[in-house]
VOBA-638439 format. One record per residue (C-alpha): x, y, z; chain. Coordinates in pm, 1 decimal. Example, Ala and Ser with C-alpha at 12.3 -4.5 7.8 and 13.67 -1.06 7.14 Angstrom:
# residues 2
+----------+----------+----------+--------+
:       c1 :       c2 :       c3 : chaine :
+----------+----------+----------+--------+
:   1230.0 :   -450.0 :    780.0 :      A :
:   1367.0 :   -106.0 :    714.0 :      A :
+----------+----------+----------+--------+
//
This chain:
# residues 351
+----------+----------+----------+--------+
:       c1 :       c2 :       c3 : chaine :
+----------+----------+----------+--------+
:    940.1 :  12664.8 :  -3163.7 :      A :
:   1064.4 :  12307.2 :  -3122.9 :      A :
:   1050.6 :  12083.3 :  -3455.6 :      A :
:    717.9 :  11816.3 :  -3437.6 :      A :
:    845.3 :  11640.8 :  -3735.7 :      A :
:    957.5 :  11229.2 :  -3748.5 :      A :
:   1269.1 :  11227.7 :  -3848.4 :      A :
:   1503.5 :  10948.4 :  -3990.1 :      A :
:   1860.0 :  10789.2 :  -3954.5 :      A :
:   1866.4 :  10445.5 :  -4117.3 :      A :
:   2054.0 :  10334.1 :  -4341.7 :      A :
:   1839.1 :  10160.2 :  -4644.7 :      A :
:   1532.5 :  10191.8 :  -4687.8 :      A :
:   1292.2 :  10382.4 :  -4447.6 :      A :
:   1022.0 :  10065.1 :  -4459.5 :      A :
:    817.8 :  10222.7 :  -4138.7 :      A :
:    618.4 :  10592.9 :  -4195.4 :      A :
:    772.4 :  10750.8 :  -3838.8 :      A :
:    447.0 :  11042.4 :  -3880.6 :      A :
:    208.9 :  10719.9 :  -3821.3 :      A :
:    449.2 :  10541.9 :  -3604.0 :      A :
:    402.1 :  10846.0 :  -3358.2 :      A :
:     33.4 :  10869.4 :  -3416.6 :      A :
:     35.1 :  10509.6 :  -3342.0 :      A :
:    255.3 :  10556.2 :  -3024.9 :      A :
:     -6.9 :  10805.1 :  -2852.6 :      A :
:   -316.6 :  10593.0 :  -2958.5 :      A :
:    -90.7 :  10343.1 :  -2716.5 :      A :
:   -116.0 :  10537.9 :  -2472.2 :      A :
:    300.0 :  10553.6 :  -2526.1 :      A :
:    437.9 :  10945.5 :  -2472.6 :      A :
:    700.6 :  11086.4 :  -2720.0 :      A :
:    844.8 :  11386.5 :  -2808.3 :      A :
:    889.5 :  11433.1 :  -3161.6 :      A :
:   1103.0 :  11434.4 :  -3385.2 :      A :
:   1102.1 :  11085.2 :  -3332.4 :      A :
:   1445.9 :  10913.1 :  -3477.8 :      A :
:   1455.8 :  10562.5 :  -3640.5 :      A :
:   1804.2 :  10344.7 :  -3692.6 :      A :
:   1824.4 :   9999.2 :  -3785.2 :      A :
:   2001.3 :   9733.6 :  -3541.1 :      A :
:   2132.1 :   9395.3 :  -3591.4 :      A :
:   2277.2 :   9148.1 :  -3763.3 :      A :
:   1969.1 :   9021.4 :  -3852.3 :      A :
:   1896.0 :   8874.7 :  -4243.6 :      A :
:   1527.4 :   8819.4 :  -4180.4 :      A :
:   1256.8 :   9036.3 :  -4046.7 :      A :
:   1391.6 :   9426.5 :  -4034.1 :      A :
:   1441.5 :   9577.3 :  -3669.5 :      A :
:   1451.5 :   9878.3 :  -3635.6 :      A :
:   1568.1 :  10135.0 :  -3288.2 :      A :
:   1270.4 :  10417.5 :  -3261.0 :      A :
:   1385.6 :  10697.6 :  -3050.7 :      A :
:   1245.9 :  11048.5 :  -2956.6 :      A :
:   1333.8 :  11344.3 :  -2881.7 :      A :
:   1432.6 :  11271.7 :  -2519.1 :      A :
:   1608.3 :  10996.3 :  -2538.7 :      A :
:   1331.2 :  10705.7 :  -2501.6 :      A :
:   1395.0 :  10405.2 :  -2736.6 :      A :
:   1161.5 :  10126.0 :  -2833.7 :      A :
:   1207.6 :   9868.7 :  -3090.5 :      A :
:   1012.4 :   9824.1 :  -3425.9 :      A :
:    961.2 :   9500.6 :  -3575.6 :      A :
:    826.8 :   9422.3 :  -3978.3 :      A :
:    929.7 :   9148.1 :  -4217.5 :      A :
:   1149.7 :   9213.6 :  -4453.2 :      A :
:   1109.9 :   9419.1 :  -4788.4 :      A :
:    997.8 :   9224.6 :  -5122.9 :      A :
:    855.1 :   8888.0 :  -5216.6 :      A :
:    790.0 :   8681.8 :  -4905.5 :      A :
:    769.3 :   8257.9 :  -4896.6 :      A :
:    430.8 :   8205.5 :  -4735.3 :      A :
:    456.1 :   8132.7 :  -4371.3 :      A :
:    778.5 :   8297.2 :  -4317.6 :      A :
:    877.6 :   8658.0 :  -4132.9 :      A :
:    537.3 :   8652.2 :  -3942.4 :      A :
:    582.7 :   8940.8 :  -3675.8 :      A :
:    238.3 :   8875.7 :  -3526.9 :      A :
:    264.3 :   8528.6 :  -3488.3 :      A :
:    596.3 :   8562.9 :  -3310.6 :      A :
:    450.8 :   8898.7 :  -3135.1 :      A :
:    210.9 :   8642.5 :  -2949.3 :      A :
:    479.5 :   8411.3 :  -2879.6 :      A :
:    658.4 :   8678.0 :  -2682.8 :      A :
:    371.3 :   8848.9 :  -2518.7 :      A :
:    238.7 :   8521.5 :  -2343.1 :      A :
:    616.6 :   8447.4 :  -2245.2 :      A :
:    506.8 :   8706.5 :  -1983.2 :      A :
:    584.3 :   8555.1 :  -1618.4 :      A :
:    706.5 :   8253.0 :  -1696.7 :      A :
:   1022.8 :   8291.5 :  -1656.8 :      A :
:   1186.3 :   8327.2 :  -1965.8 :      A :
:   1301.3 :   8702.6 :  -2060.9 :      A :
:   1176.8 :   8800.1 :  -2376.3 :      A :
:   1081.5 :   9207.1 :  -2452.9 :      A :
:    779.0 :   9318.7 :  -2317.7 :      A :
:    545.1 :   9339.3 :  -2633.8 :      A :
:    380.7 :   9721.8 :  -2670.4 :      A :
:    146.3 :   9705.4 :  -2971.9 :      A :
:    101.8 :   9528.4 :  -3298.3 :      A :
:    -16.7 :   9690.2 :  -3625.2 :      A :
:   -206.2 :   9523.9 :  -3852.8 :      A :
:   -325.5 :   9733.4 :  -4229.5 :      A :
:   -238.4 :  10034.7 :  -4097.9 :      A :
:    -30.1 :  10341.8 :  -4210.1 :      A :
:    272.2 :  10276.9 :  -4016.7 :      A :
:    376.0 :  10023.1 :  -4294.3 :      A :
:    305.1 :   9811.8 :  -4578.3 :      A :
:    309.8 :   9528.1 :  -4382.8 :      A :
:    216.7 :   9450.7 :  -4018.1 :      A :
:    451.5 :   9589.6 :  -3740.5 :      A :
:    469.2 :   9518.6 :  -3420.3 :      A :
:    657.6 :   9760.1 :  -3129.8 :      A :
:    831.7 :   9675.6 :  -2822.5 :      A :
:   1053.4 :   9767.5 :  -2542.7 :      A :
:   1407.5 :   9804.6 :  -2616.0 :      A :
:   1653.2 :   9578.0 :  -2321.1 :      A :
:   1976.2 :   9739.5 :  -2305.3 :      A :
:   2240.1 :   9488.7 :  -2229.1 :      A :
:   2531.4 :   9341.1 :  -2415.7 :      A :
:   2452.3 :   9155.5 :  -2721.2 :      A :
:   2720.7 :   8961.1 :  -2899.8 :      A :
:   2650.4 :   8956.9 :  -3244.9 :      A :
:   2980.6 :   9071.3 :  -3405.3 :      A :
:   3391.4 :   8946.0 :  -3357.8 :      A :
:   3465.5 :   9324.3 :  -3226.4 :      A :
:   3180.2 :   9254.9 :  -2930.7 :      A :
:   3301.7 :   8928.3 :  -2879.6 :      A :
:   3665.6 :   9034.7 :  -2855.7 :      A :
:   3570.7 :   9309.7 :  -2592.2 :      A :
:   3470.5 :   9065.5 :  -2336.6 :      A :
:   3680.9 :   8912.1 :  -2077.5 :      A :
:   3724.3 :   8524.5 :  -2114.3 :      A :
:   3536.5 :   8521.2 :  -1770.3 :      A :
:   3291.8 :   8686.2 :  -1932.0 :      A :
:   3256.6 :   8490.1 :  -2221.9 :      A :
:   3237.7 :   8191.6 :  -1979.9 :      A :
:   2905.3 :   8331.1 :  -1802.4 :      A :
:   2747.4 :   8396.3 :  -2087.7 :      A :
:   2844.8 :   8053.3 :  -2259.2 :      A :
:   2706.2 :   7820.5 :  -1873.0 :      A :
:   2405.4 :   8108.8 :  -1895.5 :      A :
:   2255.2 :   7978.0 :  -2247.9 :      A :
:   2160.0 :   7638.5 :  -2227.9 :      A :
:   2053.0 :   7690.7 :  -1874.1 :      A :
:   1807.3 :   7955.2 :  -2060.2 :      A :
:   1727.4 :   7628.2 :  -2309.0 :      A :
:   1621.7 :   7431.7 :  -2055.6 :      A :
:   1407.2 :   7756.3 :  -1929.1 :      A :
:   1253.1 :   7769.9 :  -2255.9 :      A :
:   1177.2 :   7389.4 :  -2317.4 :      A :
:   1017.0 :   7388.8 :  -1929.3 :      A :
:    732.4 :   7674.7 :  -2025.6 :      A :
:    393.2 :   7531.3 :  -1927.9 :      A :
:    222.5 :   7554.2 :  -2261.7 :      A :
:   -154.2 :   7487.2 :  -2131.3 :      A :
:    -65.1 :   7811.7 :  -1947.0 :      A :
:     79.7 :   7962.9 :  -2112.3 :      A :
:   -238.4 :   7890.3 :  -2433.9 :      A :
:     73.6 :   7773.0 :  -2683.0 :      A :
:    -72.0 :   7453.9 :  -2697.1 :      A :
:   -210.8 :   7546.6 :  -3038.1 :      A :
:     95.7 :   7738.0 :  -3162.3 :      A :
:    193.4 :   7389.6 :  -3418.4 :      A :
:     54.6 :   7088.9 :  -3515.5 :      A :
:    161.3 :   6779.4 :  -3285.1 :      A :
:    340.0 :   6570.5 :  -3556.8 :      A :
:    678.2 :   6459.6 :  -3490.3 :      A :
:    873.6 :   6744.5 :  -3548.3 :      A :
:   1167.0 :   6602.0 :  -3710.0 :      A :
:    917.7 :   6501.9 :  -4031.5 :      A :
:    760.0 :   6859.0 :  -3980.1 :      A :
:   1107.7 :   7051.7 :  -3972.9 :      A :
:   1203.9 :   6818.9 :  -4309.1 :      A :
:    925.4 :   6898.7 :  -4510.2 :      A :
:    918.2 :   7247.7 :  -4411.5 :      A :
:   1267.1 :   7312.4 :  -4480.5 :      A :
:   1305.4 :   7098.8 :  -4799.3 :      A :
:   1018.0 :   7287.7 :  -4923.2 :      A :
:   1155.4 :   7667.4 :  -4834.0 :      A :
:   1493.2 :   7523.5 :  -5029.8 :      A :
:   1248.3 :   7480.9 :  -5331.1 :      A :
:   1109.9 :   7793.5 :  -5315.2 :      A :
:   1469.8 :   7979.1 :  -5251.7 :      A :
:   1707.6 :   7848.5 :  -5408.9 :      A :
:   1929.6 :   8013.4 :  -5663.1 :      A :
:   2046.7 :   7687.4 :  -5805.9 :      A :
:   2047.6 :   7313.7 :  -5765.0 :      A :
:   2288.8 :   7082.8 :  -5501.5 :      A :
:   2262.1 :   6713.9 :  -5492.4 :      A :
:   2479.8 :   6731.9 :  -5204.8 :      A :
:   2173.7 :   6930.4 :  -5006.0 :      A :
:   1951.5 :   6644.1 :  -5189.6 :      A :
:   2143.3 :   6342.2 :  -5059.9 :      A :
:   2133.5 :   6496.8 :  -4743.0 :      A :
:   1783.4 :   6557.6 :  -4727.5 :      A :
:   1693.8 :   6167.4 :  -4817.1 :      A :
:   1956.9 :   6067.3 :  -4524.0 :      A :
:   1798.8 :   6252.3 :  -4284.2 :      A :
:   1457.2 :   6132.7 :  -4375.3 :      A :
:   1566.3 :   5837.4 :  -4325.8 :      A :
:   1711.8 :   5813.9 :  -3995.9 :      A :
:   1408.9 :   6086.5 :  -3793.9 :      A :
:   1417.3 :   5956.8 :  -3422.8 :      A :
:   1185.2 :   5902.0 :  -3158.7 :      A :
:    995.9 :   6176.1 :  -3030.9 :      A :
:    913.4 :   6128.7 :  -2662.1 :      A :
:    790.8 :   6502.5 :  -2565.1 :      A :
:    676.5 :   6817.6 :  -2686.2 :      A :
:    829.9 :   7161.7 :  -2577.0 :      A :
:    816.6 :   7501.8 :  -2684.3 :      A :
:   1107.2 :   7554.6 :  -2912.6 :      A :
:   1299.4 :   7885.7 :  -2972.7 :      A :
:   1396.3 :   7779.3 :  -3323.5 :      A :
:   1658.7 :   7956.1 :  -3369.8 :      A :
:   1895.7 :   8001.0 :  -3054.5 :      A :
:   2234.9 :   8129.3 :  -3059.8 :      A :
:   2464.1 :   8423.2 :  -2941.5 :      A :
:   2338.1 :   8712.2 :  -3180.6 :      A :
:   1950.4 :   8636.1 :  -3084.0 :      A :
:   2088.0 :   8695.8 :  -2734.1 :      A :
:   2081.7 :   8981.7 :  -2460.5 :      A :
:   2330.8 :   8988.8 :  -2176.8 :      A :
:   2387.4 :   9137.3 :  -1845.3 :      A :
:   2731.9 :   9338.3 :  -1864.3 :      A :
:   2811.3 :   9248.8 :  -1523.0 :      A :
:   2798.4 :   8880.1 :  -1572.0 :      A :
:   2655.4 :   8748.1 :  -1895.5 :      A :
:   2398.3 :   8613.8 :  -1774.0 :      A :
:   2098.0 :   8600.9 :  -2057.6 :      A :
:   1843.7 :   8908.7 :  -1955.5 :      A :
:   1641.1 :   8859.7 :  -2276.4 :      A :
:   1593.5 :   8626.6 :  -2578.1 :      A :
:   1473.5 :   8762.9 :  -2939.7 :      A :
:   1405.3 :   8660.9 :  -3266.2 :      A :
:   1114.4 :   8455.5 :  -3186.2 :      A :
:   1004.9 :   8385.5 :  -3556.4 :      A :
:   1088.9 :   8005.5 :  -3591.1 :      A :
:    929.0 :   7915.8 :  -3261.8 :      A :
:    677.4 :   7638.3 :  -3276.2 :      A :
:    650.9 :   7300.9 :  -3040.1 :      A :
:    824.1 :   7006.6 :  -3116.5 :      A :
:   1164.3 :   6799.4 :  -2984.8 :      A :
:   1341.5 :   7058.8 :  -2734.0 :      A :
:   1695.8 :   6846.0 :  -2862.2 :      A :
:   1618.6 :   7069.0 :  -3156.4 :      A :
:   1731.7 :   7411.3 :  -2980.2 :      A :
:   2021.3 :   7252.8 :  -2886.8 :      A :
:   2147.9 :   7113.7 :  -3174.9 :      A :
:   2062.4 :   7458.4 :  -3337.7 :      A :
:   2344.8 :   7594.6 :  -3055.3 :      A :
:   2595.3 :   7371.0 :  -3104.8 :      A :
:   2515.4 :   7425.2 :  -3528.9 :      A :
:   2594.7 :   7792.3 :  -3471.3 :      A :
:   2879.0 :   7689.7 :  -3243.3 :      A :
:   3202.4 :   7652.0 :  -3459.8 :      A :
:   3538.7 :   7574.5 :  -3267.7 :      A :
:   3911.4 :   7666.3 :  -3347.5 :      A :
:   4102.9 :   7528.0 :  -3631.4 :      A :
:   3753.3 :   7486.2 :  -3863.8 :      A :
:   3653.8 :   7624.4 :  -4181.6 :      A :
:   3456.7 :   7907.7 :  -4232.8 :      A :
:   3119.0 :   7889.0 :  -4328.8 :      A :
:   3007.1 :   8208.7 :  -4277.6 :      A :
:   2894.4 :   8195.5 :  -3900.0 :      A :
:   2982.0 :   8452.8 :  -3577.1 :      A :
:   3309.6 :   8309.2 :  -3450.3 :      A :
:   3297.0 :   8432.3 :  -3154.8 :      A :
:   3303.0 :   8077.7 :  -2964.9 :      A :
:   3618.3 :   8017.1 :  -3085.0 :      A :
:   3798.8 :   8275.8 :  -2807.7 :      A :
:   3895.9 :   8193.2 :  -2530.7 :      A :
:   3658.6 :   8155.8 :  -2214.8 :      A :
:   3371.8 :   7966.0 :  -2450.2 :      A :
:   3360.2 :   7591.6 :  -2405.6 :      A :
:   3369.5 :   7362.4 :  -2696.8 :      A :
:   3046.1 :   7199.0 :  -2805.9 :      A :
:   3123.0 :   6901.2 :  -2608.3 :      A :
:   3109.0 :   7125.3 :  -2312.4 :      A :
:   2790.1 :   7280.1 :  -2391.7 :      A :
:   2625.7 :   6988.6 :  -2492.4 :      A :
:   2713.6 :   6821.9 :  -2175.3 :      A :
:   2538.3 :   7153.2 :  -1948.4 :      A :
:   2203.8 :   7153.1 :  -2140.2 :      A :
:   2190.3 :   6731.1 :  -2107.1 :      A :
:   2296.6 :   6735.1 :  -1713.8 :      A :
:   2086.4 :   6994.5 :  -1694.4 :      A :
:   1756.8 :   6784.3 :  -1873.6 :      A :
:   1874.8 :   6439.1 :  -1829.6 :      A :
:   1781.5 :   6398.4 :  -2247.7 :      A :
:   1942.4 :   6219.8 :  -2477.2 :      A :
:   2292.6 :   6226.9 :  -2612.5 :      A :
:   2250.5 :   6031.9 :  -2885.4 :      A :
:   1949.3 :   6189.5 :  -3048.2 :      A :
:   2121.3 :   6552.9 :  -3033.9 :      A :
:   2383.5 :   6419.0 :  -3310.5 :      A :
:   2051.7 :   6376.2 :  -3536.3 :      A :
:   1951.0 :   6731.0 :  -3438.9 :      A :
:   2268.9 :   6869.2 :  -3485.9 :      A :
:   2269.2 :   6778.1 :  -3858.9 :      A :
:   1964.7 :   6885.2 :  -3924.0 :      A :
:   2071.9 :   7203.0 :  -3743.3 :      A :
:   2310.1 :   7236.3 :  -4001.0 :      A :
:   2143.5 :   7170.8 :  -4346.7 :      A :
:   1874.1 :   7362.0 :  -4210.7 :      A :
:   2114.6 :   7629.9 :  -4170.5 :      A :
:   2203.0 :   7626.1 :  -4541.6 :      A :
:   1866.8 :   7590.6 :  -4643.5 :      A :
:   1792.3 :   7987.5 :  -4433.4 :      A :
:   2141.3 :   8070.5 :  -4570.3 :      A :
:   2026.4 :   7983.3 :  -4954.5 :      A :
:   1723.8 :   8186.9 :  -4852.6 :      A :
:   1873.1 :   8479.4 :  -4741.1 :      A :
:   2093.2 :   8492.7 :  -5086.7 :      A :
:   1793.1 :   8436.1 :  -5296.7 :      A :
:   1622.9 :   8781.5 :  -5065.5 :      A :
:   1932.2 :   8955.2 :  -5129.2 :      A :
:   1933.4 :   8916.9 :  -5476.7 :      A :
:   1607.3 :   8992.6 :  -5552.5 :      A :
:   1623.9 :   9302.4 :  -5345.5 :      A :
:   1930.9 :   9457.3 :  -5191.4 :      A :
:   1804.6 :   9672.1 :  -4950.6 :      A :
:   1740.7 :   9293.0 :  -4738.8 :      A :
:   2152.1 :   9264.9 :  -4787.6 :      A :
:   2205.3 :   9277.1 :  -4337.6 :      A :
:   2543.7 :   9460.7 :  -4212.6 :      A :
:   2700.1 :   9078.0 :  -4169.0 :      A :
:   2637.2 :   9079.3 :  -4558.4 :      A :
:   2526.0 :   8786.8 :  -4796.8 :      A :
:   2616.9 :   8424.5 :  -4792.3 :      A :
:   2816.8 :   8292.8 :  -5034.5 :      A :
:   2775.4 :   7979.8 :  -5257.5 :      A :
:   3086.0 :   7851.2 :  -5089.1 :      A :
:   2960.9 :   7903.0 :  -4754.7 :      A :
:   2628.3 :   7719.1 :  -4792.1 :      A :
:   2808.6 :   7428.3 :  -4992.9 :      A :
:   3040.1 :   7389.1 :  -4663.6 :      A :
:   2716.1 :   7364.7 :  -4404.9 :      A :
:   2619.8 :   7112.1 :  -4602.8 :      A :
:   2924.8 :   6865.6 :  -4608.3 :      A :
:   2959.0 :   6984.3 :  -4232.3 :      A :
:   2625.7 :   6810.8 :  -4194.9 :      A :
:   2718.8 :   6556.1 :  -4328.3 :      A :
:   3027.4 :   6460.2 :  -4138.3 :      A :
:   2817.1 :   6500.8 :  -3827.1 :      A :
:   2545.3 :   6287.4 :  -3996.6 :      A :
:   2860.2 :   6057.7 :  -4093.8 :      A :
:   2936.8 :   6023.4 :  -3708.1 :      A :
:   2576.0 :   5973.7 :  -3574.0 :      A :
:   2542.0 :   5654.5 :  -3786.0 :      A :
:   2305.3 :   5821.3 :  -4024.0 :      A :
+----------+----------+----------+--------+
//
């Protein structure tokens, strides 16, 4: 008699309830054959994600924020659940969205399911290494091509018109951000301070509004094996609109080259076949005609607001270890060395 028990293979905690996940699945009109198996994936520090297999093979992917006390605002799966689902024909390749679960039994927390993209992601050195430099070439020209995707979505159509408040995001991004390091922090740095007032200072122009991935770089990528091109983008939890120079200078802020300190990031652009940031800078801004000079701004930004998630994840870590991802925990030394990276590039912008 075959076994019609959930079954699990995670390491950590559980988090999900796999005999109401598979209730849930059939009032989705989704089949399975039980047991159904559940395994978490990525690199991930934020919201948990989780593989859900059955019995035949099938896989989906579970989505829930993370376990323990949550700053308000952040790790909203629905939100970002609606993001993705009216991404739909547009254009830009996001997983297809299957349900969302709001006070159920699945969880303690909402959930939301949807369809697992094979593909190559790059997310640790031993993936990176594996590709060809060729490879890593395609996959480096495919992302801010993508970018450019993203920042073109029609948002009247699209009905993300209402997805943020209109206010120059710079300001928006500063308050946000200064407030989350508030809230997280696990001690205090008046080089983060000094840097805060600086960029205050110096917020440009902003000339257009664009949807905004938020948090765009190699690990919140999926890639065709063939030749990297980007078949799907995830992690859509920091979207919002606001200044599409933002994404960018989030790239190039999780783009270290050769010869530079650690500070905790994937190093994977630093093989052969991926272009410096000069390079990739140059592809997105022939690519939108925008402008050079502001991306400086918003790569410094990228950067402190970098240590600010990086402080964040520590402080989630400490509190509760099961949140610790497989890339581990940032150290102090880390986060202190985004920040005077910031501001050497804040140094060079004039700012």
């Amino acid at each position: 008699m075959p076994d019609t028990r959930a079954s699990v293979a995670v390491d950590g905690p559980v988090a999900i309830d796999l005999e109401a996940a598979a209730r849930w699945l059939a009032t989705l009109g989704i089949e399975c054959v039980l047991p159904l198996g559940l395994r978490r994936i990525g690199q991930g520090y934020s919201n948990l994600t989780y593989r859900l297999t059955d019995a035949e093979g099938r896989a989906w992917v579970l989505r829930r924020p993370p376990l323990g006390h949550l700053l308000s605002t952040a790790h909203d799966v629905v939100r970002e659940a609606r993001i993705m689902a009216a991404l739909a024909g547009t254009g830009v390749p996001a997983p297809r969205i299957l349900g969302v679960a709001v006070d159920s039994d699945v969880a303690d927390v909402p959930v939301v399911l949807m369809e697992f993209v094979d593909g190559v992601i790059v997310d640790t050195m031993a993936a990176a290494e594996a590709l060809s430099p060729e490879r890593r070439l395609g996959i480096a020209r495919s992302m801010p091509a993508m970018l450019a995707r993203i920042h073109s979505v029609d948002l009247a159509a699209t009905g993300l018109t209402d997805l943020a408040g209109h206010r120059p995001y710079a300001q928006r991004q500063l308050e946000r951000w200064a407030a989350q390091w508030e809230s997280s922090k696990t001690r205090e740095s008046p080089a983060l301070d000094a840097l805060t007032r600086r960029l205050a200072s110096a917020v440009p122009e902003q000339r257009e509004i664009s949807l905004v991935h938020g948090d765009f770089h190699l690990r919140n990528l999926i890639t065709a094996p063939a030749t990297g091109q980007v078949t799907a983008v995830l992690d859509w939890e920091l979207s919002t609109l606001g200044d599409p120079l933002a994404d960018m200078g989030s790239l190039l802020t999780y783009w270290p080259e050769p010869g530079e300190p650690s500070c905790g990031i994937l190093e994977a652009s630093t093989l052969a076949g991926f272009p410096d940031r000069a390079e990739m800078a140059r592809l997105y801004l022939d690519e939108t005609g925008r402008d050079p000079a502001a991306l400086r701004y918003w790569h410094a930004l990228g950067l402190w607001k970098l240590a600010i998630i990086a402080e964040g994840v520590r402080r989630r870590a400490l509190d509760e270890a099961h949140n610790e991802s497989a890339a581990g925990t940032p150290t102090l030394a880390q986060i202190d060395a985004l920040v005077q990276q910031a501001g050497e590039i804040a140094d060079t912008a004039g700012i």
